[in-house]
C-alpha positions in Angstrom: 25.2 -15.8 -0.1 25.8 -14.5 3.1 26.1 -16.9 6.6 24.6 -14.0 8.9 21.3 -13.9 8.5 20.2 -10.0 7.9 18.2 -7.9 10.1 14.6 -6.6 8.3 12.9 -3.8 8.5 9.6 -3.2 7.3 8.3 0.6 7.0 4.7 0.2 6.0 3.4 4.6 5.2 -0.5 4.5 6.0 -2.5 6.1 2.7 1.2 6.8 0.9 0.8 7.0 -3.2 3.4 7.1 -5.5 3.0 10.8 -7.0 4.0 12.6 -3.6 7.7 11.3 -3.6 10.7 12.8 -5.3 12.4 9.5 -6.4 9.0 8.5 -8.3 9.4 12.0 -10.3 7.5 14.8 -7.9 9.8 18.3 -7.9 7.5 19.5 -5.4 7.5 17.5 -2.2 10.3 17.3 0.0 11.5 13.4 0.9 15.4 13.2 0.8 15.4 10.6 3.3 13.0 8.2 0.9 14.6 9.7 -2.0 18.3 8.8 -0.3 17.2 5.2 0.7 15.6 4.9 -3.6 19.6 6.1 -4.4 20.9 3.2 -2.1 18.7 0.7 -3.3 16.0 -0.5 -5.5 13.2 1.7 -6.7 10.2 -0.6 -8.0 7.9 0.8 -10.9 5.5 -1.7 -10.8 4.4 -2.9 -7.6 0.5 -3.0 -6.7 -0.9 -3.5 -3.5 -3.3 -6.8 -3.6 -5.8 -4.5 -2.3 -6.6 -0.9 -1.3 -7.7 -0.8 2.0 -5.6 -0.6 4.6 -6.5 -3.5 6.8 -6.7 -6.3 4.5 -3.9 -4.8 2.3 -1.6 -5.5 5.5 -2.9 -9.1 5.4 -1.6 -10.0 2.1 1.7 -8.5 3.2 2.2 -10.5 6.1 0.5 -13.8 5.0 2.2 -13.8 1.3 -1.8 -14.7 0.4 -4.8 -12.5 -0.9 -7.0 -11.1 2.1 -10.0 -13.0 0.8 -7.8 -16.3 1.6 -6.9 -15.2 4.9 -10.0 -14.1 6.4 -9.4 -10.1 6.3 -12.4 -9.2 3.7 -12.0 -5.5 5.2 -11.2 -3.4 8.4 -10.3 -5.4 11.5 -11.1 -2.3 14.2 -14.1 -1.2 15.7 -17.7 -2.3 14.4 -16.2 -3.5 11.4 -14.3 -6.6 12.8 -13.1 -8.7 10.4 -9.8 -11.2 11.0 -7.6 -13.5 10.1 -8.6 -17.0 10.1 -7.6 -18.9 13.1 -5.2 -21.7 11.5 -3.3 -19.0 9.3 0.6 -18.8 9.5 1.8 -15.5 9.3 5.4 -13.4 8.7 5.8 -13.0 12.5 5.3 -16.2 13.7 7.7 -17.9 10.7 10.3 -15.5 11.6 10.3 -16.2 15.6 10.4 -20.4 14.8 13.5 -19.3 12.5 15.5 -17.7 15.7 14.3 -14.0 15.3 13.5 -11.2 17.5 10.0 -9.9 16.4 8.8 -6.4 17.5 6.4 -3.9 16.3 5.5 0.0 16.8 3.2 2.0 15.6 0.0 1.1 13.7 -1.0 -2.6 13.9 -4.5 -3.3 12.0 -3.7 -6.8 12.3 -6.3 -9.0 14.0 -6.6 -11.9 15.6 -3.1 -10.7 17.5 -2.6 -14.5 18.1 -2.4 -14.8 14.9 0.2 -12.0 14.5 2.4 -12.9 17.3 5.4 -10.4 17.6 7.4 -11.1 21.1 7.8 -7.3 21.9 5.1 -4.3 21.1 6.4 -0.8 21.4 3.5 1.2 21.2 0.7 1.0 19.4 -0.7 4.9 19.8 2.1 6.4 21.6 3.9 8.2 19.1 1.1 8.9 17.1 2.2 11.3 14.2 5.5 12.0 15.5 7.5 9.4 13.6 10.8 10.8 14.6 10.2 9.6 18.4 8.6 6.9 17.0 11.8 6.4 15.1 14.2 6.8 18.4 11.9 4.2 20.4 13.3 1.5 18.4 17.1 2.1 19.6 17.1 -0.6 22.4 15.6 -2.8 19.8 17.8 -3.0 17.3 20.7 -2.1 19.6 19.8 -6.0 20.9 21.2 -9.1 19.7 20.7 -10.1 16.0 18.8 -11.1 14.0 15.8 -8.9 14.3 12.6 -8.5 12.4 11.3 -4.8 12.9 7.5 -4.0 11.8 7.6 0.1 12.0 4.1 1.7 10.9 3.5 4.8 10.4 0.1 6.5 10.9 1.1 9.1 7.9 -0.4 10.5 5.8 -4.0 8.7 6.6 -6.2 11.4 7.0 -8.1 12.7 10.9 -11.2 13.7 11.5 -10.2 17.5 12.2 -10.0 19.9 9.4 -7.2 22.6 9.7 -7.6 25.2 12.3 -8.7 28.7 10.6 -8.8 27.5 6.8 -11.9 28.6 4.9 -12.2 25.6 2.9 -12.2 23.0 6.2 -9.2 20.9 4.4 -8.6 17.7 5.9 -5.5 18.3 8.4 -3.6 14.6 7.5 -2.5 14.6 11.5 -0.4 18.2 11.0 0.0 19.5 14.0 -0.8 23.1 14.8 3.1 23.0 16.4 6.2 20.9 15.3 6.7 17.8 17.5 9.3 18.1 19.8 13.0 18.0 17.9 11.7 18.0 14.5 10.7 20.5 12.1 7.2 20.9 10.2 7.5 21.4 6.3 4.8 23.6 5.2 3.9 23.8 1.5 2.1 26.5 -0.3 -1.0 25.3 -2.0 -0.3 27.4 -5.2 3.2 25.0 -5.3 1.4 21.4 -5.2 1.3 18.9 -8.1 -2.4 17.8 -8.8 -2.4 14.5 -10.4 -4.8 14.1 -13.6 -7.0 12.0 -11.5 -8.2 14.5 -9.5 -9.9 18.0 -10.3 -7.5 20.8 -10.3 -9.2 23.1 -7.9 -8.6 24.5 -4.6 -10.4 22.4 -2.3 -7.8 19.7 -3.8 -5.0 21.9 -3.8 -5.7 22.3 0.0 -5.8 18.9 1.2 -3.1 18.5 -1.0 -1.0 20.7 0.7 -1.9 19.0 4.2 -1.0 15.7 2.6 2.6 16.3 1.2 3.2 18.0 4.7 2.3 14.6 6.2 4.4 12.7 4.4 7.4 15.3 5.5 7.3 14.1 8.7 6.9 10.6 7.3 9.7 11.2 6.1 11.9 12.6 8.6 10.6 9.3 10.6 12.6 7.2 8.0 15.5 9.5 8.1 15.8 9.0 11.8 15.5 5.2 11.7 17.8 4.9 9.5 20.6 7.1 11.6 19.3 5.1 14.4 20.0 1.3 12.4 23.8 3.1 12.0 24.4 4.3 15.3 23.7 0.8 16.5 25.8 -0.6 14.0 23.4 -3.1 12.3 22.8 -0.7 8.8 24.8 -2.8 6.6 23.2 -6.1 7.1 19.8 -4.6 7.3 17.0 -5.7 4.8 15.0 -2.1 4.7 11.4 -2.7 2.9 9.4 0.7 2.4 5.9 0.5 1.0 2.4 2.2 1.4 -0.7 -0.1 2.5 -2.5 1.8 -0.5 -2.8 4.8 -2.4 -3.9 8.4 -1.2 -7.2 8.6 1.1 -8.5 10.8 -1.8 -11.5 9.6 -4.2 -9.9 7.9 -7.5 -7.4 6.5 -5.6 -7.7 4.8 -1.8 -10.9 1.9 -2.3 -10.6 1.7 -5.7 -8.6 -0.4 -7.8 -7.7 1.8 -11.0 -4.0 2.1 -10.7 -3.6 5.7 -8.3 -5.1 3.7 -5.5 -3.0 -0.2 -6.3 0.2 1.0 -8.2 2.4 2.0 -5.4 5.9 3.1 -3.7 8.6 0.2 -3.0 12.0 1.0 -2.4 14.3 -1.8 -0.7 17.6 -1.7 0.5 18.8 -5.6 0.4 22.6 -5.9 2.0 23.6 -8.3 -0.9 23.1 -5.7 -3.4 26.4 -4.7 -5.4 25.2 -1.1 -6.6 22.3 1.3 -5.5 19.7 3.3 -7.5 18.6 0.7 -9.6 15.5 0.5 -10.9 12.9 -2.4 -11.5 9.8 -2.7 -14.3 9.1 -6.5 -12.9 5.2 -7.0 -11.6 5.4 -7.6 -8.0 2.4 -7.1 -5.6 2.5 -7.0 -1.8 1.5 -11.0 -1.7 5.1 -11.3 -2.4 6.8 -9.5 0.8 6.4 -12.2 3.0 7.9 -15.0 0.8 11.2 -12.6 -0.4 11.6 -11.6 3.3 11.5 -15.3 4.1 13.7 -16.1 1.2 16.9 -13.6 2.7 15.9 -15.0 6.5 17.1 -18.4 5.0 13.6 -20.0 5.8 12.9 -21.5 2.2 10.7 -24.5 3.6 7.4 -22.7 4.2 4.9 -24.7 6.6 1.8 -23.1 4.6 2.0 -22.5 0.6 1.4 -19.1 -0.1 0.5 -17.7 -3.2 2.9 -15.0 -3.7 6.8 -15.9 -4.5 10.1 -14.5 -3.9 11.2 -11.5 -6.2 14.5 -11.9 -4.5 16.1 -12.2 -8.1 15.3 -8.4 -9.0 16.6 -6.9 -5.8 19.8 -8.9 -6.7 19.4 -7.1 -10.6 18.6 -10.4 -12.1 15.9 -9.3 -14.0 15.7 -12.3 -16.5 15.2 -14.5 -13.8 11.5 -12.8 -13.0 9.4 -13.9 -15.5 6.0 -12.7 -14.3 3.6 -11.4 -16.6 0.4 -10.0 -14.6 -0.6 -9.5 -10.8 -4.1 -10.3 -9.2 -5.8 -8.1 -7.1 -9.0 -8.3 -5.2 -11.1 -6.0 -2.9 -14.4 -6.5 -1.3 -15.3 -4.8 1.9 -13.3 -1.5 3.3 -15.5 -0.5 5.9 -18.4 -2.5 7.1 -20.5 -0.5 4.7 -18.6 -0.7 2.3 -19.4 -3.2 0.3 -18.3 -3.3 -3.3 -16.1 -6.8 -4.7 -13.4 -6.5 -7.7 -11.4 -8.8 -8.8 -8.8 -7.5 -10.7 -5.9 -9.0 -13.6 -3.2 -6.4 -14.6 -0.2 -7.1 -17.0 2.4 -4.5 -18.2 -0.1 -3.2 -20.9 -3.9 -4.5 -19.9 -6.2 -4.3 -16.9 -9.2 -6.0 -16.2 -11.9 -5.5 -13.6 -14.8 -7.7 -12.8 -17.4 -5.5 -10.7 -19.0 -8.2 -9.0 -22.0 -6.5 -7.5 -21.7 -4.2 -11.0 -25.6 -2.7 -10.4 -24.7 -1.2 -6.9 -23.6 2.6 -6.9 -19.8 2.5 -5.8 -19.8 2.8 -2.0 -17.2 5.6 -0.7 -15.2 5.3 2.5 -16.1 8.0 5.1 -13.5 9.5 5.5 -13.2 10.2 1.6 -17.0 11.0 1.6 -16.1 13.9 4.3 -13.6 15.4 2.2 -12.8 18.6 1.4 -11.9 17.3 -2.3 -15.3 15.8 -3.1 -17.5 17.8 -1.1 -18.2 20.1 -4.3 -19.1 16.6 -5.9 -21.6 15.2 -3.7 -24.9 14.9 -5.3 -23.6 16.0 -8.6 -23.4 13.2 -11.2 -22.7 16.2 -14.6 -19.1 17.0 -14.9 -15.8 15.4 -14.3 -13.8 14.7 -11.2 -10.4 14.7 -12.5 -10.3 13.2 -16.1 -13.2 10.8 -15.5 -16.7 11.5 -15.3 -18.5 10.7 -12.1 -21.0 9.2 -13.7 -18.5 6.9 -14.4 -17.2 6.8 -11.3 -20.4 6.5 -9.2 -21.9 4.1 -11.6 -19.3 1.0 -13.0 -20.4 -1.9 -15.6 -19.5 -5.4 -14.7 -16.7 -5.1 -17.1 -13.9 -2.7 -17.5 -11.0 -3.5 -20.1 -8.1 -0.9 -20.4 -5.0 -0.7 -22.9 -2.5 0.7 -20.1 -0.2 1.7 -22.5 -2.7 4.0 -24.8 -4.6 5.2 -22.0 -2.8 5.3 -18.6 -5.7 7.0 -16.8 -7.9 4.1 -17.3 -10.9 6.2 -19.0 -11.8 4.1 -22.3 -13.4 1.0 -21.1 -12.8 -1.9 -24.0 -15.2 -4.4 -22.5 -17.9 -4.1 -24.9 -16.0 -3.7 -27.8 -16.5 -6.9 -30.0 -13.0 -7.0 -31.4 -11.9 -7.5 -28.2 -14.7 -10.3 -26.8 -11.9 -12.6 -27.2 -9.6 -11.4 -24.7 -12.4 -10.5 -22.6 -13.2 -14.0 -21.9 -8.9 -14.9 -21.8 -9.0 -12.5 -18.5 -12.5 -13.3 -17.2 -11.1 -17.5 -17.3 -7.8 -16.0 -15.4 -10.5 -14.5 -12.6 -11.9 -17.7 -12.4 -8.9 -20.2 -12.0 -7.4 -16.8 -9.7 -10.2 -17.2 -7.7 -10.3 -21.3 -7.2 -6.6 -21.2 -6.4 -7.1 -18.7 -3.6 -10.4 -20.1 -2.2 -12.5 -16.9 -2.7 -15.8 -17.5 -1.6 -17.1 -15.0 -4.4 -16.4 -17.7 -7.0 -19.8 -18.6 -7.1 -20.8 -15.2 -8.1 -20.4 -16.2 -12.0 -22.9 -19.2 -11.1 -25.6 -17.5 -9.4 -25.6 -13.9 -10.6 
């Protein structure tokens, strides 16, 4: 146990799934700094964001509780405005009681900020993209007395809303610029070279965006590479808690909104200073409800004013494996933008997953920015064919139920629900969804009643 209490770090990727990094098995893509920091510390296999959307996913992280507990049902910017309840105690303000320095940079999606209340903002849009300045803004902050609490957020790889300059196929330019940043180099990949995962079709409308994606995540990166020369030129490396993790999968269809396991089954690499060897790696279930109460468990701050409903996972990043007995996650997604509108609830162990489609006989509503796409432009329309391994029939068109064996059939394409040898477990998960749901106040409990 140590008497300092550590520094933390918290590197939240915008849009960031697991098959564009080199430590989670991609030859392709170029991320030593990620792969470097997964060598140092612990790499997580199993870790699922609560939900997949990018404002209400960052909820859950900093609440330790699901996003329909806390208020943020969806995106908290523009028309779409939806907060954090008044009255609900949050990672920042737990961490400035307890005697530490909170700052922020980059992108919040946080709202109300009263809720949220970090004593020092260093930009919200001013290094947009370039996440090695970005990276070099934070020297004065951790250079300052200890112990701090960093929240660095990086607007890569989220899509724009520019396509790239002079390509036929109008791919979506992921924030590339047309010229390196200042002091940093752009890594170009060749669209021939890119890795197309089974979930999406293997054509080159993909294989463009593709290519704009890993070069996004490059200069992610880069970004991490420079903070973390930046925590060792100020000396405070070694008793640094470094958390990296993506909000949710990639902004293409089948992952980003959805909650088959390309847009919940995520990167999480931390770095704890108590650890006694590096690149280990973890199967234990966590989800991203459980960042806020393992940050608060190596801050010292045990004693929580609030309960929340995720729990420390402390015991892995110490490689006390036995110790973490969980056997499934929850998820839950409702609204991503204000359009959006399309509830799961969601119960996956190591070999089952089970979805309840609440509002089942609505047509799967699609995020604009992954309606625009080059990707499923050649789709739109067109319910014959397959997008990736499923059909979009299939996609377009979901049953209330969807049961999968994870283990026979990792893409999530034979739906058990209706099967009658399996009614039984059926109604074992949809009784989990329930007492899920009660213990978390969701308001769409009473959808089993009246619908």
């Amino acid at each position: 146990m140590q008497n300092i209490p550590p520094n933390i770090v918290f590197i939240v990727s915008d849009d960031h799934g697991r098959e564009a990094l080199g430590c989670y098995g991609n030859p392709v893509i170029q991320t030593p700094h990620l792969d470097r920091l997964a060598a140092e510390g612990v790499l997580f296999n199993q870790a699922f964001c609560t939900t997949p959307s990018c404002a209400a996913s960052r909820s859950a992280m900093l609440t330790g509780n699901h996003n329909h507990s806390n208020g943020t049902y969806g995106h908290t910017h523009g028309q779409h405005h939806f907060a954090c309840f008044d009255d609900v105690v949050t990672l920042p303000r737990l961490l400035n009681e307890a005697g530490y320095r909170t700052g922020c940079i980059g992108k919040k999606h946080f709202a109300p900020e009263s809720v949220y209340p970090f004593q020092t903002q260093l930009g919200e849009h001013t290094y947009l993209r370039d996440d090695v300045r970005m990276a070099e803004a934070c020297t004065d902050f951790v250079g300052e007395d200890s112990p701090f609490f960093l929240y660095w957020c990086s607007y890569n790889p989220h899509r724009t809303g520019n396509s790239k300059s002079g390509h036929s196929l109008k791919p979506n330019d992921f924030g590339n610029p047309d010229e390196s940043f200042p002091g940093d180099e752009e890594q170009v990949y060749d669209e021939a070279e890119v890795i197309v995962p089974s979930w999406l079709p293997d054509n080159e409308h993909t294989r463009a965006e593709l290519a704009q994606y890993y070069q996004s995540i490059s200069r992610l990166d880069r970004g991490v590479g420079r903070l973390m020369e930046v925590l060792k030129e100020q000396g405070v490396y070694d008793n640094t808690l470094i958390v990296y993790l993506a909000d949710n999968g990639a902004a293409f269809p089948g992952s980003k909104t959805t909650l088959y396991d390309p847009g919940m089954q995520l990167p999480c690499i931390i770095k704890s200073p108590a650890q006694e060897q590096g690149g280990v790696e973890q199967d234990g279930l966590i989800a991203w409800y459980d960042i806020a109460p393992t940050i608060l468990d190596y801050a010292g701050i045990v004693e929580k004013s609030e309960p929340m409903f995720g729990q420390s996972f402390r015991a892995l990043l110490e490689n006390r494996p036995a110790d973490w007995t969980r056997r499934e996650i929850y998820a839950s997604h409702t609204f991503h933008e204000i359009t959006n509108y399309y509830p799961m609830r969601v119960v996956r162990s190591h070999k089952h997953k089970f979805i309840w489609n609440v509002a089942h006989p609505l047509t799967f509503s699609f995020a604009s920015d992954l309606w625009d796409s080059a990707t499923w432009s050649p789709f739109r329309g067109v319910e014959d064919g397959c997008f990736g391994e499923r059909r979009v029939a299939d996609y377009l068109h979901r049953p209330c139920f969807e049961l999968y064996d994870l283990e026979a059939d990792p893409g999530e394409l034979t739906n058990l629900a209706d099967q009658p040898e399996y009614q039984e477990l059926v109604e074992s998960f949809c009784a989990k969804i329930k007492k899920f749901q009660a213990e978390t106040n969701d308001p769409w409990l009473h959808k089993w009643e009246y619908e």
